[in-house]
C-alpha positions as CSV (number, residue, x, y, z in Angstrom):
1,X,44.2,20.8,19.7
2,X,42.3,21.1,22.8
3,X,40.8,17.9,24.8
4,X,37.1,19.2,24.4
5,X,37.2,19.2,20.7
6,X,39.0,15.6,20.5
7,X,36.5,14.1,22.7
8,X,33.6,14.7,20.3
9,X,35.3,13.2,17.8
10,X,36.4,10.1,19.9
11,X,33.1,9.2,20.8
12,X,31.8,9.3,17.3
13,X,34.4,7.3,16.4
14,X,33.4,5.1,19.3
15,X,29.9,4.6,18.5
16,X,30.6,4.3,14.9
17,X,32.7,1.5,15.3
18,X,30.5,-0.3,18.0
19,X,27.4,0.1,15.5
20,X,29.3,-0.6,11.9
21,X,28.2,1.7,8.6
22,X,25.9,0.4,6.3
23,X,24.6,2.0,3.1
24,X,21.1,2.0,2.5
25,X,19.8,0.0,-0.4
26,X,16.8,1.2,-2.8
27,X,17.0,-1.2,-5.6
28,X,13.7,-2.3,-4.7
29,X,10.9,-2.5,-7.9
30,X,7.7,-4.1,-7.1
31,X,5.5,-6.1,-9.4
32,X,2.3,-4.8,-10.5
33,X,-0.6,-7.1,-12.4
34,X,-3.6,-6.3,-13.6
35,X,-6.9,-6.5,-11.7
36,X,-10.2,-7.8,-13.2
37,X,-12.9,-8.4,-10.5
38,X,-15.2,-10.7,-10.5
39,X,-14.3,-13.5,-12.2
40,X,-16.4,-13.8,-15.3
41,X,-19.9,-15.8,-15.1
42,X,-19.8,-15.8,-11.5
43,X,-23.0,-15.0,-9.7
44,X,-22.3,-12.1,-7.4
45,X,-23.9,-9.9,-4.6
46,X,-22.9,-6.6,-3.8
47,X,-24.6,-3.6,-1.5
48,X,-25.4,-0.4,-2.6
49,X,-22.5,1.7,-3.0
50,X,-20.0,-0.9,-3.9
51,X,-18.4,-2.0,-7.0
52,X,-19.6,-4.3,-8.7
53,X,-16.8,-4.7,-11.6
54,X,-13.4,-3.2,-11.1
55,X,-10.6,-3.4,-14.0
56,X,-6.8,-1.8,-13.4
57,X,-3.4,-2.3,-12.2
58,X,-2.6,-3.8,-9.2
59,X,0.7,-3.3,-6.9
60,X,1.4,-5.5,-3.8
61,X,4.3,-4.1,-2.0
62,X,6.5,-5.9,0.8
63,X,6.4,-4.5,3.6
64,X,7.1,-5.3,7.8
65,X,4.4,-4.3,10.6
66,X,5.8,-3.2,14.1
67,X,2.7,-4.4,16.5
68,X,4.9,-2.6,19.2
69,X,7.4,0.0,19.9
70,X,10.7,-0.9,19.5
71,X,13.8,0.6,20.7
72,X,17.3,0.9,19.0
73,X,19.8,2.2,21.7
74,X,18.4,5.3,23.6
75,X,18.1,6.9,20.5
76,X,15.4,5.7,18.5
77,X,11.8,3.8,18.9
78,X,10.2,2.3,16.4
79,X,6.3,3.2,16.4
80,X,3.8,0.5,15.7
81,X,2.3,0.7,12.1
82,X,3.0,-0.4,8.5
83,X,7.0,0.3,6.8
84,X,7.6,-0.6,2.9
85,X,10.5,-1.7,1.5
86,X,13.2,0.4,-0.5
87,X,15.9,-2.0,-0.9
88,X,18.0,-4.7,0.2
89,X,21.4,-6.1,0.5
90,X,23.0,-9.4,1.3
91,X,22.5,-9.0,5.2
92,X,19.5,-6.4,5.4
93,X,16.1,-5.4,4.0
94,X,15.6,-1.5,4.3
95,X,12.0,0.2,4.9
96,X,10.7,3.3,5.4
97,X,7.4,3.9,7.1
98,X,4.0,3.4,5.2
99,X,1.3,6.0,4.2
100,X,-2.1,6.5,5.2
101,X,-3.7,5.7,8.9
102,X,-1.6,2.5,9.8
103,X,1.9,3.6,8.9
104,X,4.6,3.5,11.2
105,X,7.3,6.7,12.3
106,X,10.3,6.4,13.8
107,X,10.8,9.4,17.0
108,X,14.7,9.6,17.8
109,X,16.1,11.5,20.8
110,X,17.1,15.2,21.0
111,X,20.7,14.7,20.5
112,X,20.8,11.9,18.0
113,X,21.5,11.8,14.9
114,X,18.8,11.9,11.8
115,X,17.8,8.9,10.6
116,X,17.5,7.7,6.9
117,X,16.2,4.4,6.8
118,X,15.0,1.4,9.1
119,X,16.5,-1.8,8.6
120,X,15.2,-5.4,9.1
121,X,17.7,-8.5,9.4
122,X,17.2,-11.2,7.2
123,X,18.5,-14.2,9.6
124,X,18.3,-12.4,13.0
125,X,14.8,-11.1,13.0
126,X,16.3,-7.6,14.6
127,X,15.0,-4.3,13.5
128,X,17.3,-0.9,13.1
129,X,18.0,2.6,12.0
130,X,20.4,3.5,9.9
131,X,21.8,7.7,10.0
132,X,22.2,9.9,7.5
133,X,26.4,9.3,8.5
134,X,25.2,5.8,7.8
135,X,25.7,4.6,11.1
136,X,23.5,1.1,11.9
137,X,21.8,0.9,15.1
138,X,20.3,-2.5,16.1
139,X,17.3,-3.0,18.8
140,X,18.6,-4.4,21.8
141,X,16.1,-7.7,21.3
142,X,13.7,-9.1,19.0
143,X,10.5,-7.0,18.4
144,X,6.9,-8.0,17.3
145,X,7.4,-7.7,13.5
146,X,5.9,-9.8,10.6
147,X,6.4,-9.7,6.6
148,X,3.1,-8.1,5.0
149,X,1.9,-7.5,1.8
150,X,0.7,-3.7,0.8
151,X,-1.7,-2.9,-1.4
152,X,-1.1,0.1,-3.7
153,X,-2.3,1.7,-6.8
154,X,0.5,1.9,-9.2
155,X,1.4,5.5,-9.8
156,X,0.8,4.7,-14.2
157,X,-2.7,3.2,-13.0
158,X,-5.5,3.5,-14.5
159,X,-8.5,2.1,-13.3
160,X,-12.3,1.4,-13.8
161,X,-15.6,0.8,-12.0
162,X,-18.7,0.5,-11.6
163,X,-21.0,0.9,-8.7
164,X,-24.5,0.5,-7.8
165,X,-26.3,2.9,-7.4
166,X,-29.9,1.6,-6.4
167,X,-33.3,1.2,-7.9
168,X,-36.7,2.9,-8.9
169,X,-39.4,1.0,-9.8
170,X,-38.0,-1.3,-12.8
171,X,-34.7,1.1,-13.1
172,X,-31.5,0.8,-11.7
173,X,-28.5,3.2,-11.8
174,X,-25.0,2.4,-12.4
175,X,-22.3,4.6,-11.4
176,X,-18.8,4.4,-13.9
177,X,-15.5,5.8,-12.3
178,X,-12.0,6.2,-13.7
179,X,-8.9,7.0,-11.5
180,X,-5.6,7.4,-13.1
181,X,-2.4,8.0,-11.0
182,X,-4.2,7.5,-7.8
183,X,-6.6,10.3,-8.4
184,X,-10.2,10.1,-9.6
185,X,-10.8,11.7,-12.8
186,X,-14.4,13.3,-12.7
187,X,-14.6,14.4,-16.4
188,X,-15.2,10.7,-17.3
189,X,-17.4,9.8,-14.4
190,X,-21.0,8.5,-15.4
191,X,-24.4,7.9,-13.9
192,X,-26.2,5.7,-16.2
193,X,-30.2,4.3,-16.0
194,X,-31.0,0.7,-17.1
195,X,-35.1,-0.4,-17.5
196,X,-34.6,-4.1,-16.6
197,X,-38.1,-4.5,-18.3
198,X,-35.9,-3.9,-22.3
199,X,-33.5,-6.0,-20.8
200,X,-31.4,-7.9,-17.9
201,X,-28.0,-7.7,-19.7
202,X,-26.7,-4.0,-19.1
203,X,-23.4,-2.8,-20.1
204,X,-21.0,-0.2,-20.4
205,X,-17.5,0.9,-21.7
206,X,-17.2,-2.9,-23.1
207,X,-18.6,-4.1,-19.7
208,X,-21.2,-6.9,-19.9
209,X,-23.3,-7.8,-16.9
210,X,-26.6,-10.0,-16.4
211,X,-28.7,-8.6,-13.7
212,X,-30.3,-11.1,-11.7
213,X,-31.9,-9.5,-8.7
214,X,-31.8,-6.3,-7.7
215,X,-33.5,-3.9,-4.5
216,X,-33.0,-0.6,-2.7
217,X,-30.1,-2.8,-0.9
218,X,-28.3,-4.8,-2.9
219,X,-27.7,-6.5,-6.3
220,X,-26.7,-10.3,-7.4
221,X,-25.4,-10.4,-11.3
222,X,-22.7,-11.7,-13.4
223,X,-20.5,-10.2,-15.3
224,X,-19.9,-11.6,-18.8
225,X,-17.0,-9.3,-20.0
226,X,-14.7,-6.9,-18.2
227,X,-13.9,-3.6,-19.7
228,X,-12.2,-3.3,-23.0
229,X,-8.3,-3.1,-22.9
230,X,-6.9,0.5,-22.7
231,X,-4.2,2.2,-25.0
């Protein structure tokens, strides 16, 4: 066998034993709870436009935030932003970046390998890649990263509101939403008119609330009962 076809394979076998292999982990399940806001009897103030009762399921995922680039070798950085967690094992927690506007992405160089996962060390506060050969690649020193909790819908959600919508004369408008599976569900959206002068306790969808002041601006109330439970 020729020397420039061993060498390849040397290296690799090099690096691979300099680094170490490590499986990545996704044995991760968050816990989800419901939601009711407000608490009941509470005397609240909200603008117009915003909720005034919301009623769903609620997931808080762990996650780590990178406040600055880190680098792993010459290979990889580590942008600043948001990662979740997929898993965990007894040495390492393993992320992958976040959704949305603050999640994080990690750029590698033109000759390395893919990447599969990012890895955070439980005792050595040291953040990594892991390949798809599953070789581990450590920063060279300690980054800016801190444990966070991410708010997400659950993908079986199903959640309710309602929003304020304003008022004319003695009327106000409520607005009812529904979203199920992250997505809103305009068939069952609702804009419903209340005469305060019949009565200050409005409700809707088994949703009880005392109005107590309300403007063009903004509205204080109570709710008395959430929404009822759904099947």
């Amino acid at each position: 066998m020729k020397l420039q076809n061993l060498l390849p394979s040397a290296v690799a076998l090099l690096c691979f034993s300099l680094v170490g292999c490590v499986t990545p982990k996704n044995n991760y399940r968050p816990e989800s709870k419901s939601i009711s806001f407000p608490e009941l009897n509470q005397t609240i103030t909200v603008n117009i436009g915003d909720e005034m009762v919301k009623q769903g399921i609620y997931t808080e995922l762990d996650g780590i935030r990178v406040a600055n680039p880190v680098n792993a070798s010459w290979a990889y950085t580590l942008e600043t932003g948001d990662y979740v967690k997929k898993g965990e094992d007894r040495a390492r927690e393993f992320y992958m970046p976040a959704t949305g506007a603050n999640g994080g992405q990690v750029s590698k160089a033109a000759l390395a390998d893919p990447w599969q996962s990012v890895t955070y060390h439980k005792t050595k506060d040291l953040i990594g890649v892991v390949t798809i050969f599953n070789v581990h690649v450590d920063s060279k020193g300690k980054g800016e990263v801190t444990r966070v909790k991410l708010p997400t819908l659950a993908h079986n959600s199903f959640q309710q509101t309602l929003i304020y919508s304003g008022r004319i004369g003695d009327r106000i408008t409520l607005g009812y939403r529904e979203f199920s599976n992250n997505m809103a569900r305009p068939a069952y959206n609702n804009d419903v008119e209340y005469d305060l002068n019949e009565s200050r306790i409005v409700g809707y969808k088994g949703a009880r609330v005392e109005i107590i002041e309300a403007t063009n601006q903004e509205i204080t109330y109570k709710v008395m009962s959430n929404f009822l439970p759904t099947n």
